[in-house]
Each structure stands twice: as structure tokens, then as C-alpha cells.
ZAZAPA-947984 format. One record per residue: residue number from 1; chain; x, y, z of N, C-alpha, C in turn. Coordinates in Angstrom, 1 decimal. Example, Ala and Ser with C-alpha at 12.3 -4.5 7.8 and 13.67 -1.06 7.14 Angstrom:
   balo   fivo      npx      npy      npz     capx     capy     capz      cpx      cpy      cpz
      1      A     13.2     -5.7      7.8     12.3     -4.5      7.8     13.2     -3.3      7.8
      2      A     12.8     -2.2      7.1     13.7     -1.1      7.1     12.9      0.0      7.9
# end
This chain:
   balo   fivo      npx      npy      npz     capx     capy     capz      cpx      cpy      cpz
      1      A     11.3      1.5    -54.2     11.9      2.6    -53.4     10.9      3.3    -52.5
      2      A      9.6      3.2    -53.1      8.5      4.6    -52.2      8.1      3.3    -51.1
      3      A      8.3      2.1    -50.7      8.5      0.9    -50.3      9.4      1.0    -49.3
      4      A     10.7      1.4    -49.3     11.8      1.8    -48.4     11.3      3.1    -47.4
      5      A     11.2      4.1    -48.2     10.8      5.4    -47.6      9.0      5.3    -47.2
      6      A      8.3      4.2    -47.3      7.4      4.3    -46.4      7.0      3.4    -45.2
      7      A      8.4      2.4    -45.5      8.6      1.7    -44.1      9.8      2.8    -43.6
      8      A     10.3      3.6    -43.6     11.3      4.0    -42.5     10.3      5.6    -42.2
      9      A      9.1      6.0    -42.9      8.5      6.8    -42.3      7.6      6.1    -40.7
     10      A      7.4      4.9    -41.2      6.4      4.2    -39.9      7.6      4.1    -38.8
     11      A      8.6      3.6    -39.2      9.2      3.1    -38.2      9.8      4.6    -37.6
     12      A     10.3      5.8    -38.1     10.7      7.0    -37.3      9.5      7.5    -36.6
     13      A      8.2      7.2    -37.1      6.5      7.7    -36.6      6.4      7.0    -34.9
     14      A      6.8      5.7    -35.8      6.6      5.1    -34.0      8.2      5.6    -33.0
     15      A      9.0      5.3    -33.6     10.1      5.6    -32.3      9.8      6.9    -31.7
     16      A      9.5      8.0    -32.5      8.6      9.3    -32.1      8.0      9.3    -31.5
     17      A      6.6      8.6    -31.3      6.3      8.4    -30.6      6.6      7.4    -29.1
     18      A      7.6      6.6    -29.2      7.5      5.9    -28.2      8.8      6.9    -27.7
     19      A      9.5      7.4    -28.0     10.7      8.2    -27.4     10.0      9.1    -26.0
     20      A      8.7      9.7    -26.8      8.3     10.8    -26.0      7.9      9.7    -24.7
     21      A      7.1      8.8    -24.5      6.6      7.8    -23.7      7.3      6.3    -23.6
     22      A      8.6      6.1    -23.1      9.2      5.3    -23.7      8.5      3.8    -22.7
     23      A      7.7      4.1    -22.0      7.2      2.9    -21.3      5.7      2.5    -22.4
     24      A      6.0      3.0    -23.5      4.5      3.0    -24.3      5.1      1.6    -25.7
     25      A      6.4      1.2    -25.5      6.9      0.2    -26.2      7.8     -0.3    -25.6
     26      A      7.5     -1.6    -25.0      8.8     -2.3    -24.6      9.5     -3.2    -25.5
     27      A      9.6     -3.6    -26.5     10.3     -4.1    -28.0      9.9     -4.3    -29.4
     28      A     10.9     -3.3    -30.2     10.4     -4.0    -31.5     11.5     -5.1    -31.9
     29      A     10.5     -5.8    -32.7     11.3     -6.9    -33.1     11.1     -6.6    -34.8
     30      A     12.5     -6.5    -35.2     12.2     -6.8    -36.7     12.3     -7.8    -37.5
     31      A     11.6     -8.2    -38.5     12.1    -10.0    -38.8     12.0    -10.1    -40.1
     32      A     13.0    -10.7    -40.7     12.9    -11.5    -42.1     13.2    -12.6    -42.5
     33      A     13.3    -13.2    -43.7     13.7    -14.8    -44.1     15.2    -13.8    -44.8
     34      A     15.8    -15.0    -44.4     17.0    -14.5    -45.4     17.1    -14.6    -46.7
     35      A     18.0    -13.6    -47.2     17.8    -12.8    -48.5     18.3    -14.4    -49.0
     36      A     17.8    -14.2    -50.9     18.0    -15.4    -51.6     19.3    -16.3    -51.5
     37      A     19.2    -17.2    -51.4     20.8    -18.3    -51.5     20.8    -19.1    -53.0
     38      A     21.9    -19.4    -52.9     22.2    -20.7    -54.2     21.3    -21.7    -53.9
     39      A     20.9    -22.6    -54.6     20.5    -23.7    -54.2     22.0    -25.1    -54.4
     40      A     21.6    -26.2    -54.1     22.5    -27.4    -54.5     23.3    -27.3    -53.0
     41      A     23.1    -27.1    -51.8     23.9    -26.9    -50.7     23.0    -27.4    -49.4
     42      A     23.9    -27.7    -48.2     22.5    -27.5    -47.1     23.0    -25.9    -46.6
     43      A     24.0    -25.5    -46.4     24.1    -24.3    -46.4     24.9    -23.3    -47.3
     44      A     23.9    -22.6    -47.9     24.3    -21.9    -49.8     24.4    -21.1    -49.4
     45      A     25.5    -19.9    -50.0     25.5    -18.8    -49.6     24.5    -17.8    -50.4
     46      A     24.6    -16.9    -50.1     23.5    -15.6    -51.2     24.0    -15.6    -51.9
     47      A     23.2    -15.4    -53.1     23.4    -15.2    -54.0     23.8    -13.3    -54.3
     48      A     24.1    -13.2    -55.6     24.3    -11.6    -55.8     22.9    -10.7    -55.6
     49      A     22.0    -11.3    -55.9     20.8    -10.9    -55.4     20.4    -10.8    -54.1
     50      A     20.8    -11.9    -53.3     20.7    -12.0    -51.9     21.8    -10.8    -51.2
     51      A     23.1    -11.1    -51.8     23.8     -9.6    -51.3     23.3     -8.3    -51.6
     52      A     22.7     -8.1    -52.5     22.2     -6.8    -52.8     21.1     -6.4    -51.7
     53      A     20.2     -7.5    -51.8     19.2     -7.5    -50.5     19.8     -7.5    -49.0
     54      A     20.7     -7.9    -48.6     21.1     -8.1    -47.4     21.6     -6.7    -47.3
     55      A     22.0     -5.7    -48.3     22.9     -4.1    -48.2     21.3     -2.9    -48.2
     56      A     20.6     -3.4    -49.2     19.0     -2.9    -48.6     18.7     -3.1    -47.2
     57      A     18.8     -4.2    -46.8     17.8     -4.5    -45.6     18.7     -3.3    -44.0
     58      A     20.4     -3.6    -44.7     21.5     -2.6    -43.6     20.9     -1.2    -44.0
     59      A     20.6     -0.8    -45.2     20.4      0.7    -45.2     18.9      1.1    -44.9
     60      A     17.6      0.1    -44.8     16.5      0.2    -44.4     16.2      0.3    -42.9
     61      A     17.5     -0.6    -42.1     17.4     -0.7    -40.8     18.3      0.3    -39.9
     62      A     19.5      1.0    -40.8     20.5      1.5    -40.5     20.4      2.6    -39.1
     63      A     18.8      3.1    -38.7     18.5      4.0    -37.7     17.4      3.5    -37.0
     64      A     16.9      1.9    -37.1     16.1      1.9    -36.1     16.6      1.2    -35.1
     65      A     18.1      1.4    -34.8     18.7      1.4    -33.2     18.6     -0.3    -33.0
     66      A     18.8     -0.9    -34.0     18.8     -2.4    -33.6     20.4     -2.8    -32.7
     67      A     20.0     -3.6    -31.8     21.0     -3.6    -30.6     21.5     -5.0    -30.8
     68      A     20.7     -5.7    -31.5     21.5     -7.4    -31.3     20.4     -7.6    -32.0
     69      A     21.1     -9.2    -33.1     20.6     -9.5    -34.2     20.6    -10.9    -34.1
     70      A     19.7    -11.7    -34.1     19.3    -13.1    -34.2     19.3    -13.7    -35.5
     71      A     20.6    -15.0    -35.3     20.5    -15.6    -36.8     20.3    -17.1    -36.8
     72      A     19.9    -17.9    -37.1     20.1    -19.4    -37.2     22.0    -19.7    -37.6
     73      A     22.3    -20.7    -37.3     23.5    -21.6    -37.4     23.5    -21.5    -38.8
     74      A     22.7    -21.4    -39.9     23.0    -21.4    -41.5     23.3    -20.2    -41.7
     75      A     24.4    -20.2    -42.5     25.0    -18.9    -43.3     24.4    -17.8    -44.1
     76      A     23.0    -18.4    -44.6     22.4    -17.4    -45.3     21.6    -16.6    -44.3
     77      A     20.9    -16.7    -43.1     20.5    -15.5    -41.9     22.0    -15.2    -41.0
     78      A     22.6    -15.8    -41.3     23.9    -14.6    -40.9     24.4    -13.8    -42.1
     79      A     24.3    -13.8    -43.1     25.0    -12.6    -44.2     24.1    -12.1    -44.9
     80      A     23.0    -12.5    -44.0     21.7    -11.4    -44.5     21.6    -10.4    -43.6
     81      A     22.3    -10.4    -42.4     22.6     -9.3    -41.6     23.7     -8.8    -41.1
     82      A     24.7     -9.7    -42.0     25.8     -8.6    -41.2     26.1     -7.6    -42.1
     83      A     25.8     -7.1    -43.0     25.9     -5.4    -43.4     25.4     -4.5    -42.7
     84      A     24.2     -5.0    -41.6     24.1     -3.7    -40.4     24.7     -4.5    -39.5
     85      A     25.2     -5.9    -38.6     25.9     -5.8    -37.8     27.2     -5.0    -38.2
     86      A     28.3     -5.3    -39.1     29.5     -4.4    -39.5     29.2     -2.9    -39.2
     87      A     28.0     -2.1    -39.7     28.3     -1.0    -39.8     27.7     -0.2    -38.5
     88      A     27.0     -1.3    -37.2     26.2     -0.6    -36.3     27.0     -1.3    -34.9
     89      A     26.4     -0.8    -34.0     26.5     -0.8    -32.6     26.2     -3.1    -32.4
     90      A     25.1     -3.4    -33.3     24.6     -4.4    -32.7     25.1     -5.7    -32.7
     91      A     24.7     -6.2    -31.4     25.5     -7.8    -31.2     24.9     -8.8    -32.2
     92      A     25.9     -9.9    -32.4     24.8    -10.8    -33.2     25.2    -12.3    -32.5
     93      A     24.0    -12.8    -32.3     23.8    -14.1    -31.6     23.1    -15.1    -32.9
     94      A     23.9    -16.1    -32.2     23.3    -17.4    -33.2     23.2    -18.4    -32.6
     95      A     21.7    -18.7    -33.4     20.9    -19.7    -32.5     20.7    -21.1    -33.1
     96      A     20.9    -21.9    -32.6     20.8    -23.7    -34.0     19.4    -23.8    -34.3
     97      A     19.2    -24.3    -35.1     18.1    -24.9    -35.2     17.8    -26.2    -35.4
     98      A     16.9    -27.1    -34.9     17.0    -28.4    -35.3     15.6    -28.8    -36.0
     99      A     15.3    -29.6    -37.2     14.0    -29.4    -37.4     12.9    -30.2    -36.6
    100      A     13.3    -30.8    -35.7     12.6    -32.2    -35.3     11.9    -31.0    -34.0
    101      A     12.8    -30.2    -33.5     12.3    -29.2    -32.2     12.1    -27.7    -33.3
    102      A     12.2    -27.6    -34.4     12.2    -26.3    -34.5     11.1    -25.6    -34.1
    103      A      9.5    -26.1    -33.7      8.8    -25.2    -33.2      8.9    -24.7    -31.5
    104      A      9.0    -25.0    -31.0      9.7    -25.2    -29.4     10.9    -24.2    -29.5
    105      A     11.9    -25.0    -30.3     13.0    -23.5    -30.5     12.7    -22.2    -30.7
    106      A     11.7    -22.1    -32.3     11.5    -20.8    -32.2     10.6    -19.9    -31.1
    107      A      9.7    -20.5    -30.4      8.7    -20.1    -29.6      9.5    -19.7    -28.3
    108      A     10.7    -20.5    -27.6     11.6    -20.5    -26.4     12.4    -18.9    -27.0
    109      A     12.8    -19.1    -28.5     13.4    -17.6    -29.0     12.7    -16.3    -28.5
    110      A     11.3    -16.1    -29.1     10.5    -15.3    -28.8     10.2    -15.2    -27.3
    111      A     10.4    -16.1    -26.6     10.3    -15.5    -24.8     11.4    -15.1    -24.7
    112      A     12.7    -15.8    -25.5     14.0    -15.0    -24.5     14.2    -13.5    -25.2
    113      A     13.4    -13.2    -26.5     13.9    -11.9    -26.8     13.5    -10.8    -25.5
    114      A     11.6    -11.2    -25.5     10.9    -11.0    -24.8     11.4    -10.4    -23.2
    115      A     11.7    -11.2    -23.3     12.9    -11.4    -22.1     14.4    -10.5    -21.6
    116      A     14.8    -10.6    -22.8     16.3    -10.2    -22.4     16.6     -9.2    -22.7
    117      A     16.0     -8.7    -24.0     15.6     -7.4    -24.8     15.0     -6.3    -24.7
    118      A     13.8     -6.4    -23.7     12.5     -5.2    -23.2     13.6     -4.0    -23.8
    119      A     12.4     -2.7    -24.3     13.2     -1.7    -24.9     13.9     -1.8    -25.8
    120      A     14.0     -2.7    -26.3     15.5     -2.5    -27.3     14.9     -3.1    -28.8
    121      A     15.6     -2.7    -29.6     15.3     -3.0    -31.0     16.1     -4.3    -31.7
    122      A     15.5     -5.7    -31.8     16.1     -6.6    -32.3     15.4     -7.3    -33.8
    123      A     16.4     -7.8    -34.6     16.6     -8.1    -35.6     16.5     -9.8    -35.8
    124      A     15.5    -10.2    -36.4     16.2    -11.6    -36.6     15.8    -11.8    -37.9
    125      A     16.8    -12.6    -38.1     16.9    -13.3    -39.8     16.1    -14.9    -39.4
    126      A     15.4    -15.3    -40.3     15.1    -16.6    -40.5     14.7    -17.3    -41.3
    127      A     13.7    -18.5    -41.5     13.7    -19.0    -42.7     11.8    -19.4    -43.2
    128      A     11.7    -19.1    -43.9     10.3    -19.3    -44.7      9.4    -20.2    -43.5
    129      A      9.5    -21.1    -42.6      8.8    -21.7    -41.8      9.1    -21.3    -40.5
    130      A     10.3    -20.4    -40.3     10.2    -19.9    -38.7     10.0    -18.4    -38.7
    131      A      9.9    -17.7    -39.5      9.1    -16.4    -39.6      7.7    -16.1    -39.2
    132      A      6.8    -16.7    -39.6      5.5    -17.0    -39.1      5.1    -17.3    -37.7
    133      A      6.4    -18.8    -37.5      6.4    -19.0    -35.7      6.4    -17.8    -35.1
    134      A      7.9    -17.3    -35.0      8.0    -16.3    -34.5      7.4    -15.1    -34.1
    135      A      6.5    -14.7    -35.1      5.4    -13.5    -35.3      4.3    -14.4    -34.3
    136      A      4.1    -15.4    -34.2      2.6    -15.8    -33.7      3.8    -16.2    -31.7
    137      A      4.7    -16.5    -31.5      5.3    -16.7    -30.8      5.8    -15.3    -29.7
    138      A      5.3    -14.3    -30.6      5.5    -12.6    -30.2      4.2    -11.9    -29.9
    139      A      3.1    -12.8    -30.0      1.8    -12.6    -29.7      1.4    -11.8    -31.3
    140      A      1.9    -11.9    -32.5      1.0    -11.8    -33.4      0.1    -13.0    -33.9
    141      A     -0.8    -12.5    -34.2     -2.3    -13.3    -35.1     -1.3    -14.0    -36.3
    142      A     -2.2    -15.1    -36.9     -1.7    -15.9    -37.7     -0.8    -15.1    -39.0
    143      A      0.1    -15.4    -39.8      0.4    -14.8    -40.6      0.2    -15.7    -41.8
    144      A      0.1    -15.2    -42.9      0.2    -16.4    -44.4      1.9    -17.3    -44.5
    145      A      1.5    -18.1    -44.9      2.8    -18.7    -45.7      3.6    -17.9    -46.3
    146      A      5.2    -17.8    -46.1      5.7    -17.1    -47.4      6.4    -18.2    -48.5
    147      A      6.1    -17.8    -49.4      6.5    -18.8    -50.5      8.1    -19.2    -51.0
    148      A      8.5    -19.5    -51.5      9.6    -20.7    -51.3     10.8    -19.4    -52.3
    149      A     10.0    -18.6    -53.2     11.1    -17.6    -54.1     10.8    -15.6    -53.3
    150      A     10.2    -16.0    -51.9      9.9    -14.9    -51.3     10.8    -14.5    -50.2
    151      A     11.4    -13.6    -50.5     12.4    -12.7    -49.6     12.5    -11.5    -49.5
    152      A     11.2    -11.1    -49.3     11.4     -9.2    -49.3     10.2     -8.8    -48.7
    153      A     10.0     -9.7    -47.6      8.8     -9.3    -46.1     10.0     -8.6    -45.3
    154      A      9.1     -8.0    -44.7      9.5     -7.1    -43.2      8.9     -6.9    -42.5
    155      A      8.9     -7.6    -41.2      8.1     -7.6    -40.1      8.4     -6.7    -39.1
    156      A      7.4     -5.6    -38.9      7.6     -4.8    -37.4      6.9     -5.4    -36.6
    157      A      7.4     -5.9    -35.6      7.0     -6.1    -34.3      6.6     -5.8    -33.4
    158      A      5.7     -4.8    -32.7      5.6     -3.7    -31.3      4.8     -4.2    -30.5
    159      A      6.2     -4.4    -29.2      4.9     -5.2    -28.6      5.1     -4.1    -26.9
    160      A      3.9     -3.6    -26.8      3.9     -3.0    -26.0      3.0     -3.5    -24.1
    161      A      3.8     -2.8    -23.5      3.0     -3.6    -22.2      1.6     -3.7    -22.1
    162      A      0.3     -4.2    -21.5     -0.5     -4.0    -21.4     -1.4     -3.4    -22.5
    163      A     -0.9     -4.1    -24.0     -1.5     -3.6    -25.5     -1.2     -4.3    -26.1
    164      A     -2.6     -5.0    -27.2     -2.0     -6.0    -27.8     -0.8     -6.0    -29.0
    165      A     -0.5     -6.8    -29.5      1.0     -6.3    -30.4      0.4     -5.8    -31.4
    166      A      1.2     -5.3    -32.4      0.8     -4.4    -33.4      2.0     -5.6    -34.2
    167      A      1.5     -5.6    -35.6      2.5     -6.0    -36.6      2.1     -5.2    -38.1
    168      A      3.8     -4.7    -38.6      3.7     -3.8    -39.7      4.6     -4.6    -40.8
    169      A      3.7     -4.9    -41.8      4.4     -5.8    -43.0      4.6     -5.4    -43.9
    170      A      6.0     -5.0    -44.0      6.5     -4.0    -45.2      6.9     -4.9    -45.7
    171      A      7.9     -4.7    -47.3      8.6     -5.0    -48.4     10.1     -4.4    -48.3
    172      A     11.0     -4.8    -48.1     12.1     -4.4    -48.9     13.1     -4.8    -49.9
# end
């Protein structure tokens, strides 16, 4: 819980700050692997654990103004966010993935958020090996592996113009 409330003190710290200066952030990006699934599937749904997680991740995200939400074509990064798509303003787009291009894909991802998003607060769900892309594909420094029973990273993103990005790695 002191986990929740000291990732949503960072994250109200910066929009505070960038509100007053709003050319001082042109996107955060927030990122996770999707909450736990069944196994025995190519696409499992969450588990009750993984739903519980995915209603955390809606009430952790619920105010930092996420506008559109990025999920892979598998079911477990889409119902790992739609508890804040349902209950918020934001669009949700889905994106395939194929594994033979998945680094190319994710990397093309990160320019089009880059891209299409400036200012705005986006969300993507992903998976234990496109998490990491994506952070290094947003101009973050290397990140660790996350491990195969690990679903409770949270990536803040900020990447501001003419500053290198900032990444904040919380827990939820």
C-alpha cells in the first residue's frame, strides 16, 4: 500500500510540476507486463490474481490523465487495462505482435507513441520481453530482465524535450 501512495505522490509531484511549465514534459509513458494469466493456453486469461491486479493498476492510474492505452493482440494486455479504459476518458489501441519482428515492432511502437502522443499520458500493457524494449526504445538506459512470475513493475516514463528521459520504477 505505502507502494501505491508513493508512486501516485511522484506521479501528482511531476504533473505539478509540468502543469505549471507544460513544455517541460512532452509524454509520459506508463508501462507494464500484464497482470498474471493461467497458463496451458497461447492466449490465457488472468487469472483472479491477475484481475485483482489489473483493478490496482485502474485505481493507481485512475488520475494520471492516461488518454489511450496500448495493448498487444493477446488478451492478457488487454484486461490488464481495461478497468481504467471502462472507467476513464482513454482510447485503447491494439497492436499484433509477431515474434520473428517483435523487436522492430516494439521499437516502430515507441516512435509512433513518440509521435502521435507528445503531451499526453499513455499506457501500455506488455509482455516480460517487450517491456525492457520499449523503455530502451523511449530513450531509457538498459533495464534488468523481468522474471517469468513478475508482474508488479511500473514504469514512468518522462521524456521531455531537450532532456534526457527520466524513468521511475515503481511496484504495484
Amino acid at each position: 500500500m505505502k507502494q501505491i501512495f508513493a508512486f501516485l505522490f511522484v506521479l501528482f509531484a511531476a504533473s505539478t510540476v509540468f502543469a505549471a511549465n507544460p513544455s517541460a514534459c512532452d509524454t509520459t509513458v506508463l508501462i507494464v507486463r500484464h497482470a498474471e494469466a493461467s497458463s496451458g493456453s497461447d492466449d490465457p486469461e488472468l487469472t483472479e490474481k491477475g484481475i485483482a491486479r489489473a483493478a490496482r493498476l485502474a485505481e493507481v492510474a485512475k488520475d494520471a490523465g492516461v488518454t489511450v492505452a496500448y495493448v498487444t493482440h493477446l488478451r492478457r494486455t488487454r484486461d490488464t487495462v481495461m478497468p481504467l479504459v471502462e472507467t476513464s476518458d482513454a482510447k485503447l489501441i491494439e497492436v499484433a505482435v509477431d515474434r520473428v519482428a517483435i523487436k522492430e515492432q516494439t521499437i516502430a511502437l515507441g516512435k509512433r507513441i513518440l509521435a502521435e502522443h507528445a503531451g499526453q499520458t499513455v499506457l501500455v500493457a506488455g509482455h516480460s520481453n517487450t517491456v525492457p524494449m520499449l523503455l530502451e526504445a523511449l530513450g531509457a538506459n538498459a533495464v534488468p530482465e523481468i522474471a517469468h512470475d513478475e508482474h508488479d513493475r511500473l514504469y514512468v516514463v518522462i521524456v521531455r524535450e531537450g532532456a534526457p528521459v527520466r524513468v521511475i520504477a515503481a511496484r504495484y
